[in-house]
N, C-alpha and C positions, 0 to 999 in steps of 0.2 A: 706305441710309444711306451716305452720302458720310465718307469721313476724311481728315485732312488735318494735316499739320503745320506749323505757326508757329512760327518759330525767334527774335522779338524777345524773349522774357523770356529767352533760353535765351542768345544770344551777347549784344543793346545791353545788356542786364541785366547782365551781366558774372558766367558763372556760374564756380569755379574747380573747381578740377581734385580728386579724393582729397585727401581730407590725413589725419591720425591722429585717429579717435575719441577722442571723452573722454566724462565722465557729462555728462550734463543732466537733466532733468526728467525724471520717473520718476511717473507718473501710474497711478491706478488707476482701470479705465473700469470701471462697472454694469454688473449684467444688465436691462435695460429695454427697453419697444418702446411706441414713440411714434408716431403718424400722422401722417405726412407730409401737409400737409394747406397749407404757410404761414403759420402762425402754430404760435409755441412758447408753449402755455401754461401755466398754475404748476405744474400736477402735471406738466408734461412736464419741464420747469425743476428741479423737485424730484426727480425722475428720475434723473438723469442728471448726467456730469461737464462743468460747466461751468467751459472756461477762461475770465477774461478776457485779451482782448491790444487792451494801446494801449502806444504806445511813451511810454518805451523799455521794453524787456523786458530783466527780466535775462541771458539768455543767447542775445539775440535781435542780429537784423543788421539796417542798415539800408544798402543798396545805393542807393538811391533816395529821394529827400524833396520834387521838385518841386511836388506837389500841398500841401506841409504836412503837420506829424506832431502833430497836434492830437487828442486824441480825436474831434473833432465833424467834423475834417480825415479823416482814416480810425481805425477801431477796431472792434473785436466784441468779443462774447460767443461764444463755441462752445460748444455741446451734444453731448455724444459717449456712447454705449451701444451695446450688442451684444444678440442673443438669439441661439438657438441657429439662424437663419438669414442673419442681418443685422448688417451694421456698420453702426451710425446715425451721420451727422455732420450737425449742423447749427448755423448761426451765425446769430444777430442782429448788422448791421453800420450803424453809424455811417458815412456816408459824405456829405460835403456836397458833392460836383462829381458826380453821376450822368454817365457817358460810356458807353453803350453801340453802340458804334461797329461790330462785327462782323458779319457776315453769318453766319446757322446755315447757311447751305448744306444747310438741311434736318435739320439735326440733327448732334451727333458731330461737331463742328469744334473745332480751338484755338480756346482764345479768352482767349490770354495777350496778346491787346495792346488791353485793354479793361479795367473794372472788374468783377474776374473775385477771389475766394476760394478758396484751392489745397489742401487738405487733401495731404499729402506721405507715402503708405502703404509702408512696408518690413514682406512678410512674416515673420514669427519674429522680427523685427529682427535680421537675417542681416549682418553685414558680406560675403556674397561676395553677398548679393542688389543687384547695384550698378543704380548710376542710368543707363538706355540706352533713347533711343527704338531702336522697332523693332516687327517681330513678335512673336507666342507663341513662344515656344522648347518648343514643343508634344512635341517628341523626349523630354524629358530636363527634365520641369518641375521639377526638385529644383532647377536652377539660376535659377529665377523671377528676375526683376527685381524692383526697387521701382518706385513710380510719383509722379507727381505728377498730381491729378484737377483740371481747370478745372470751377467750378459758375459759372453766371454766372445772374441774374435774368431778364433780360432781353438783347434785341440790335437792329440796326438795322432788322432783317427784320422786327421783333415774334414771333418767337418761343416767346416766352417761357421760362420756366426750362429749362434744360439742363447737361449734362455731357458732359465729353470728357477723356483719358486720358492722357496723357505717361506710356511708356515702352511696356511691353505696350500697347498700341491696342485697342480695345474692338470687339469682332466684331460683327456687326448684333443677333445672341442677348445677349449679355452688354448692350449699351446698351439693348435694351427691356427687359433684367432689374430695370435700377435705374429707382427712382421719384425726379424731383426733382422739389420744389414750391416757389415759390417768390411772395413779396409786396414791395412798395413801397409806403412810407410815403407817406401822402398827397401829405406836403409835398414831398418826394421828398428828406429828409434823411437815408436809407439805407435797407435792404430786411431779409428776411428770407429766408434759403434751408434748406431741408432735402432730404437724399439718405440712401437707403433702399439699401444696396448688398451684395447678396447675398454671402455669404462665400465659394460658388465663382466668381463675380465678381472679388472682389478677392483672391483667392487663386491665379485658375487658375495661375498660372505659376510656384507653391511648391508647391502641395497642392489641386489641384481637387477632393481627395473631402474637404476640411480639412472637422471637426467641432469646434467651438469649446469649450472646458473654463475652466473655472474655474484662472485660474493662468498662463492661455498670455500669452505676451509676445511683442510685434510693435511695432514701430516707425511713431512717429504724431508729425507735425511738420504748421505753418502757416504758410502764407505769407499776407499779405495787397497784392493790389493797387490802385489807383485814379490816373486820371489826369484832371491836376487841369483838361486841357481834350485835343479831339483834337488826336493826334498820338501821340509816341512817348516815349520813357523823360526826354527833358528836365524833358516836362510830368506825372513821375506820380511817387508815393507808391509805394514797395514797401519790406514788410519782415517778417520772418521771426520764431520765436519759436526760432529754433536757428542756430547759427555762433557766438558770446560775438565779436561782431563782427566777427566773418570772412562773408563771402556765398558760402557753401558747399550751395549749392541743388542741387547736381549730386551731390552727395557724403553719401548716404542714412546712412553713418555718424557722422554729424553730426548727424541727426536726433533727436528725442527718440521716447521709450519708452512703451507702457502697457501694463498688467497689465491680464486680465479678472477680477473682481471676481462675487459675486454683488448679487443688488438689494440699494440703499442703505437700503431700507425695505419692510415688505410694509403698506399700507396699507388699514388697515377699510373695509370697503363704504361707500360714502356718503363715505367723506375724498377729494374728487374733487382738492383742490390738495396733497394729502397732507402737511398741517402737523400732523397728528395729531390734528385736532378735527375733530368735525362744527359745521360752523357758518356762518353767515350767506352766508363765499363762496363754500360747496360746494353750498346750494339755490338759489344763482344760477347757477350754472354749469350745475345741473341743470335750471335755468328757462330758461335760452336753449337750451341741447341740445330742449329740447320745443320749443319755438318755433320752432327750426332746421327741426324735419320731417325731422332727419337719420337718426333710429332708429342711434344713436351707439353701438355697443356698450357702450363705457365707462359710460354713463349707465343701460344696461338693469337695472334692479336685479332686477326679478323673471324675467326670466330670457324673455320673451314675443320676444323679438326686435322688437320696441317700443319707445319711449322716450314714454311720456305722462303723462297725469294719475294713474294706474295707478304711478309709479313714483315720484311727487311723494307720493304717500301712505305710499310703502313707508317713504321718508327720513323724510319727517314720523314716523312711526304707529311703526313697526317698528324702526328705527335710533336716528334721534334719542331715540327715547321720548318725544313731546309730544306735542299737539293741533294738530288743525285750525284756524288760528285765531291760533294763538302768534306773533305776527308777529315779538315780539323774543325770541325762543326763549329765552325762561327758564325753561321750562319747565309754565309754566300759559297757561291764556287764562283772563284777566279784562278790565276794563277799562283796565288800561294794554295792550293791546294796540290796544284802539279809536283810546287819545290817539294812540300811534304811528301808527298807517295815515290817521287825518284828518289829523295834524300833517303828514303827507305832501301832501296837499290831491290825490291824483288820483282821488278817488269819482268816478265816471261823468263824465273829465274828457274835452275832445277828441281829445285824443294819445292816438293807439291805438296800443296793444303797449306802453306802456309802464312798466306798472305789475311789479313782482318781489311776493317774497312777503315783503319786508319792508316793502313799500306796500300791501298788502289782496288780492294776489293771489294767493289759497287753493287755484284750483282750476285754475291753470297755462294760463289761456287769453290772460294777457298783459294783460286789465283789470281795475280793481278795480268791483265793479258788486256789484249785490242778490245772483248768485248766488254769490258767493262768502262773505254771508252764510249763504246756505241752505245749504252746503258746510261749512262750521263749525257749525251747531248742528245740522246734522243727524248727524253724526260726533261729540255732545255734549264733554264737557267745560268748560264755560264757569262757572269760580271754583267747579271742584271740586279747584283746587290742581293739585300734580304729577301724572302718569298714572301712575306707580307704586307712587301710593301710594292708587288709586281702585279700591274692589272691583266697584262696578256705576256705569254709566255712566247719566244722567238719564232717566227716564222720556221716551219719544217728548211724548205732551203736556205736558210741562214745557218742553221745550227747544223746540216748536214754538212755545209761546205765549211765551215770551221774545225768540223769531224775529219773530212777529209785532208785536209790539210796537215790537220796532225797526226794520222797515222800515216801519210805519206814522211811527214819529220821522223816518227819513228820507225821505217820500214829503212829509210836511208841510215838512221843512226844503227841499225840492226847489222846493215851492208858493211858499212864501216869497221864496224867491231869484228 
């Protein structure tokens, strides 16, 4: 692992020198752990403290404007939680001039003079933990530094997602410690990064044996950059959610604050976006987790180290409390669940894998087809009303010959067509 230091955010950027702290944002981060994976989804979203920053920010700087200070010009979302191993930071970022101009040099390189997201960490939030590139002060680590972290998406090498360190320098152990992952919007109208950064990681140089508590306070500030084509600070966008318009990037006491918190919510099995209900977007969620072939643990309900058809029943059957069958989870299957899944129009259509389970896709293999009938009446229910309120479920040949019936309707409607 190669390191190396770039000095253009740091001197054309124009950083200044200490000046006197004062309050700023005072944020409480969750206790939550997310996967790092490039995509932040709604339970992750729900999870966790999300800033937004687009300028101008109240207490924010802006040193730089070349590129435009437009939301769509530069802005994010940040996502930020801890668990008792991990400081999670991750942004969704708006960014319409993509410039990845750097070379990884294999990995662990600056990469402040690119379209680069700076997450700015003071441990304890210490005013003597000051802002210094340099080594570990590995002697006497009570006197840790603060840092400022480069996460970048991409580079000109292709790369792909990475991170690199300003202040303490990240030793070859500490940079494979951290996980970044990182996406680009199709259109390429901005990206998505997340970094997974162990707490002796970003601690070694205050408290390498630090143990995270509910209550600890440390110091957590953003920079954002983007350049609005190559080259250098003429052509770029940077700005800060800390300085109340001063460019105090060097000067950690200026930064803002966050408290650990514990989780914002303990969410019920099956509430996979955790808005508190089970419903329609938490069996899609758990429909493409099948589909995925990822055996997601999040998804695993019953516990097999699996994610399948096996756990699509649990949500249905055991959670939800409804039937096989209930397409608009109301709680029964009768016949307006039929109109829903035809009104859909994909019975045995030619688009495969397309069908969820609020298109006729009962038994999670991604179509709507005959056996996802047989998968519904054989698991009866069908206009015996709510399943809590049903002592015995249909006799096998009752529900068989109701089966039957209807796939002979649809074998003849099939003829026809």
């Amino acid at each position: 692992m190669k390191m190396k230091f770039v000095v253009l955010c740091f001197t054309a950027f124009g950083i200044v020198g200490p000046v006197t702290a004062w309050a700023q944002f005072e944020r409480e981060v969750p206790q939550y752990t997310p996967t790092a994976d490039g995509v932040i989804n709604a339970q992750e979203m729900a999870g966790q403290l999300a800033i937004p920053m687009a300028w101008p920010m109240e207490t924010g700087a802006l040193p730089l404007s070349g590129s435009g200070t437009s939301e769509e010009n530069l802005s994010a979302v940040w996502y930020v939680s801890w668990d008792d191993v991990n400081l999670n930071i991750a942004a969704v970022v708006k960014d319409d001039t993509p410039i990845y101009q750097l070379d990884s040099n294999g990995g662990n390189s600056a990469y402040n003079a690119q379209d680069v997201i700076q997450p700015c960490f003071n441990p304890f939030n210490n005013e003597d933990h000051f802002f210094q590139d340099g080594q570990h002060e590995d002697d006497d680590p009570g006197d840790g530094v603060s840092a400022i972290y480069d996460i970048v998406v991409e580079t000109i090498d292709e790369f792909g997602p990475d991170i690199y360190r300003h202040g303490p320098m990240l030793d070859s152990d500490e940079y494979e410690s951290i996980t970044v992952a990182g996406t680009i919007n199709d259109d390429e109208s901005g990206y998505t990064l997340e970094a997974i950064i162990p707490w002796a990681t970003a601690m070694d140089d205050a408290d390498p044996d630090y143990v995270p508590s509910i209550g600890d306070e440390h110091g957590l500030s953003f920079i954002l950059l983007s350049l609005g084509q190559e080259g250098g600070a003429a052509n770029a966008t940077l700005y800060t959610d800390f300085g109340e318009g001063v460019n105090t990037i060097g000067d950690s006491t200026t930064w803002n604050s966050i408290s650990l918190t514990g989780p914002l919510f303990v969410a019920a099995p099956g509430d996979f976006d955790g808005n508190g209900q089970l419903d329609v977007a938490d069996i899609d969620l758990l429909h493409g987790s099948i589909l995925a072939g990822t055996n997601d643990v999040a998804f695993d309900l019953n516990e097999d180290q699996l994610v399948n058809a096996d756990d699509y029943g649990v949500w249905v059957t055991d959670l939800k409390n409804t039937w096989i069958g209930d397409s608009n989870l109301d709680g029964k299957f009768d016949s307006s669940d039929f109109v829903t899944v035809f009104t859909a129009g994909e019975f045995e259509d030619t688009q495969v894998g397309n069908s969820t389970w609020g298109t006729g896709d009962w038994n999670a293999d991604g179509e709507f087809n005959s056996s996802d009938f047989v998968a519904a009446f054989v698991a009866g229910g069908f206009e015996l009303g709510e399943r809590n309120a049903v002592a015995a479920v249909p006799e096998p040949s009752s529900a068989l010959l109701l089966l039957t019936s209807l796939l002979g309707m649809l074998a003849l409607r099939r003829k026809n067509a």
